[in-house]
N, C-alpha and C positions, 0 to 999 in steps of 0.2 A: 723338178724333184720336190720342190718343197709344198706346189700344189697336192703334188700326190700324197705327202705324208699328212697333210691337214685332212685331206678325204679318207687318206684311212684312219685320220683319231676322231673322223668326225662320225665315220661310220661305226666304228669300234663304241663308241659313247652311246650313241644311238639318240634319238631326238626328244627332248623333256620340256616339257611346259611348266613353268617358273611357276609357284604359289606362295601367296604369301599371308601369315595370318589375318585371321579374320578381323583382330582388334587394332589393325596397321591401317593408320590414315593414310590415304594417298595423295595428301592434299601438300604439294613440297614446300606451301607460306607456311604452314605449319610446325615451328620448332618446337614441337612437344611431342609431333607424329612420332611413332613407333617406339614414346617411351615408357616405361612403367608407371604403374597408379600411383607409384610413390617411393621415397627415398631416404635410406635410412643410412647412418652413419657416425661416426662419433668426431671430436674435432673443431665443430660449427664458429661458421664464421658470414652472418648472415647483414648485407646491406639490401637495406629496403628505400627506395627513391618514389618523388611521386611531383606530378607537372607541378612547376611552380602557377600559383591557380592568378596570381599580379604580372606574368609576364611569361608566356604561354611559350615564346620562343625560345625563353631563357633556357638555359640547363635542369634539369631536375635535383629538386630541393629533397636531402637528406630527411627522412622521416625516422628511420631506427635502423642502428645500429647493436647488433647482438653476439656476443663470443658465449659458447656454450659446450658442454664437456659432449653431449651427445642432442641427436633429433633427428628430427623425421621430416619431411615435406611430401602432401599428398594436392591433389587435385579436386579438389570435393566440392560437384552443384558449381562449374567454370570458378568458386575461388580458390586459389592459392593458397594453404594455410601450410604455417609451419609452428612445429611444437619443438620446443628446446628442453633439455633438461639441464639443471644445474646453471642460471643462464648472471650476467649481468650485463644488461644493455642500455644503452646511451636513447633518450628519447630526442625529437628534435620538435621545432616550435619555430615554422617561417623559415627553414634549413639551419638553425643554429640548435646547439645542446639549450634542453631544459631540465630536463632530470636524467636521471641515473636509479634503473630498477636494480634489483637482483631477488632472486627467488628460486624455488624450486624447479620451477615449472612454468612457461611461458608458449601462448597458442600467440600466434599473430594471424589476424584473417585481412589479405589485402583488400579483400573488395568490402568487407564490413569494416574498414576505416578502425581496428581495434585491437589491442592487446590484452590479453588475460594471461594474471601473474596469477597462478595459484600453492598455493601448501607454506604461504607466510611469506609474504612480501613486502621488501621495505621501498620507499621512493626517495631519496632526499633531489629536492629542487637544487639547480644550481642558477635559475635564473628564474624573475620576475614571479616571484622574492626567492633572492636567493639563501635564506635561511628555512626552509620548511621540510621536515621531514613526514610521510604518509606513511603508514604500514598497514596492514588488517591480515587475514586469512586470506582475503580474494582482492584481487584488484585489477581493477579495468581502463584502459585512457585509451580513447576516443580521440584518434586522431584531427577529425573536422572539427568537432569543437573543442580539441582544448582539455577535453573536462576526465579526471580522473575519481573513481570512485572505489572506496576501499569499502568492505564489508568484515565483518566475522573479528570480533575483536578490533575495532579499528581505533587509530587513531590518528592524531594532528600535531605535532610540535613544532613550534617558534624557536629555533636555537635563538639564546641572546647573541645582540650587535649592537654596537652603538647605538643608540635613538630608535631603540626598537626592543617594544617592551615584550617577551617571552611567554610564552602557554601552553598547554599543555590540555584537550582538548579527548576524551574516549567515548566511544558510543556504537553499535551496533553498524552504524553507516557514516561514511564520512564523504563528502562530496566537496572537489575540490577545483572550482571553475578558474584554470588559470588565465584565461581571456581579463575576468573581473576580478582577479585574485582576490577570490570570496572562498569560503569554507561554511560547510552545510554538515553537521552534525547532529547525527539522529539517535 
């Protein structure tokens, strides 16, 4: 009985060959197949990791952490980028905190190793040294090297500390190699 009732919903149905869009990867290692160019939403809560490059087996080393009121993530030329708005994020330096952005607007591109803070961004450093704060119009840090560079109004401040004497530092470009903890004002 139960064979029969299957040949009749099977005939009732009638026989259909599955299709599936054209822009659906069929490749199943792929956790990206079948998903949209991009994703937008509000809430963001965005951790980015990357191989620790001193001990390859180890765990992967914190590179930025970001909480943002809203953003997008799209796919663009195999990099990853995500643009936040409203954002302030934790930068990291060898998997530990080194600064701390906030701004308008933040692009992260994983595969260019970089962050762009734009519409007035501030940086204060909290390690090596941890008194310095960056601001400008635009800012960029360049996760491989180290090196953050502020543009458009920028500037460089020394908060005073003990044995450490205070400055105050403005200029169109401000470059800020924290490897040499040197500053480059143009």
């Amino acid at each position: 009985m139960t064979l029969a009732c299957l040949l009749l919903v099977w005939a009732a149905a009638g026989c259909r060959t599955l299709s599936f869009p054209a822009n659906a990867a069929r490749d199943p290692k792929d956790p990206k197949a079948g998903l949209p160019q991009g994703v937008t939403g509000a809430g963001w809560h965005i951790v980015w990791h990357a191989v620790n490059p001193l001990r390859r087996a180890a765990a992967p080393w914190t590179v930025l952490d970001a909480t943002a009121r809203s953003g997008q993530m799209s796919d663009e030329e195999n990099d990853d980028r995500v643009t936040l708005e409203k954002v302030t994020a934790v930068l990291y330096r060898h998997g530990k905190p080194a600064a701390i952005v906030t701004a308008p607007e933040i692009t992260a591109s994983q595969n260019g190793h970089s962050v762009l803070a734009t519409g007035g961004a501030t940086l204060p450093s909290v390690a090596d040294p941890p008194d310095v704060v960056v601001t400008g119009q635009n800012l960029r840090w360049d996760s491989k090297s180290s090196s953050v560079v502020a543009t458009g109004n920028a500037k460089v401040v020394r908060r005073p500390r003990p044995h450490v004497t205070p400055f105050v530092q403005t200029g169109e470009h401000v470059t800020f190699d924290t490897r040499l903890k040197q500053f480059t004002v143009e």
